[in-house]
N, C-alpha and C positions, 0 to 999 in steps of 0.2 A: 603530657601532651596538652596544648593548649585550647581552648573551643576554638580557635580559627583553625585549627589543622582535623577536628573531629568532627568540622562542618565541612569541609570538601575531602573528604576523606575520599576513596574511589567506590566503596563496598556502600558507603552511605547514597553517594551519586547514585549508583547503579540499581539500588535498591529503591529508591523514591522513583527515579525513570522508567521502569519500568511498567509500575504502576498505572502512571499517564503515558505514556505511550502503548502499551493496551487498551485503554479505554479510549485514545484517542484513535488510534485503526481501526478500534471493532466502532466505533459509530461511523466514523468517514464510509466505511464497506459497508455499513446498513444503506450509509444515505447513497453512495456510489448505487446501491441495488435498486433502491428506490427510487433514482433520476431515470435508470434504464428503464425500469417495470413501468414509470408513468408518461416517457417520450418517444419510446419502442415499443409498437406494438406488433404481435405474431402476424405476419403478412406470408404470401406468397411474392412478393416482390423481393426483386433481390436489395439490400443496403449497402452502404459504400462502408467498405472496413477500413481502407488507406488511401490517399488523398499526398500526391507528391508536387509539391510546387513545379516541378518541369515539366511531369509526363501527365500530370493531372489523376484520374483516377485511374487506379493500377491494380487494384484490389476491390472485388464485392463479395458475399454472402450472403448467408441467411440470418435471420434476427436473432437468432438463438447462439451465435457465434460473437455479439456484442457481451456478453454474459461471461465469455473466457477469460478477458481483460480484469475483471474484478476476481473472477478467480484464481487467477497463476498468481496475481497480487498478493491474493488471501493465502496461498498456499506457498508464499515465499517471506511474507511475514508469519505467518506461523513456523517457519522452518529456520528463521531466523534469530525469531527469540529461543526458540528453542536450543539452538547453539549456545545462545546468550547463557543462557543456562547452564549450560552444560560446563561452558566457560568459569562461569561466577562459583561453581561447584570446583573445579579445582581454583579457585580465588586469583581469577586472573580478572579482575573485575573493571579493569580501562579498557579490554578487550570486549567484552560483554557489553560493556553502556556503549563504544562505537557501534559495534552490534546491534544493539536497539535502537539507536538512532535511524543507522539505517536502513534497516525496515521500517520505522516512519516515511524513511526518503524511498522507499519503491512504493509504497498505499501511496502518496503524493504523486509519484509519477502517474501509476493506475487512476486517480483522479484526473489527471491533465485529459489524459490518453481518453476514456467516457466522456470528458467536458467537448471534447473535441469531434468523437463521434457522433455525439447527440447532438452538435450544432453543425455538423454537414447534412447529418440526415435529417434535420428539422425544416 
């Protein structure tokens, strides 16, 4: 085997990835928590949870319900690599790095989705 074929090997891919892709969702989800905890604050007013270009606002809450969005996030990237895992454990490991990918791509979405809360409700 030559080093070009030991350098993208899948199990190496998958093992370097996952790496930085944990450490890059648990900071986004710190900082996701801490854009809420510093532009949301605990009110009795109700906040706008969805926002539809036609009907306009079609959804409100309470403040404590902006706070879910980082967490089904949190707990769909965790549930993700975890698969990832479980995958790379029977050495399916192109399956496993998709896998991790995209639970980067749902912390990314749950980013949007907070960017967009905190700039209605601001």
């Amino acid at each position: 085997m030559t080093d070009m074929e030991s350098a993208l090997s899948p199990e190496k891919l998958y093992r370097t990835s996952r790496v930085w892709i944990w450490r890059a969702g648990l900071i986004i989800q710190v900082g996701l928590l801490g854009i809420i905890a510093f532009f949301i604050r605990p009110s009795s007013d109700p906040l706008i949870l969805r926002y539809n270009a036609f009907f306009g606002v079609d959804l409100l809450g309470t403040w404590w319900q902006v706070y879910l969005i980082p967490g089904i996030s949190l707990l769909f990237f965790i549930g993700n690599l975890g698969l990832a895992a479980l995958l790379a454990r029977r050495s399916a490991y192109l399956a496993a790095t998709i896998l991790c990918y995209g639970s980067l791509l749902i912390i990314f979405s749950g980013a949007i989705a907070v960017a967009a809360l905190v700039s209605i409700n601001s």
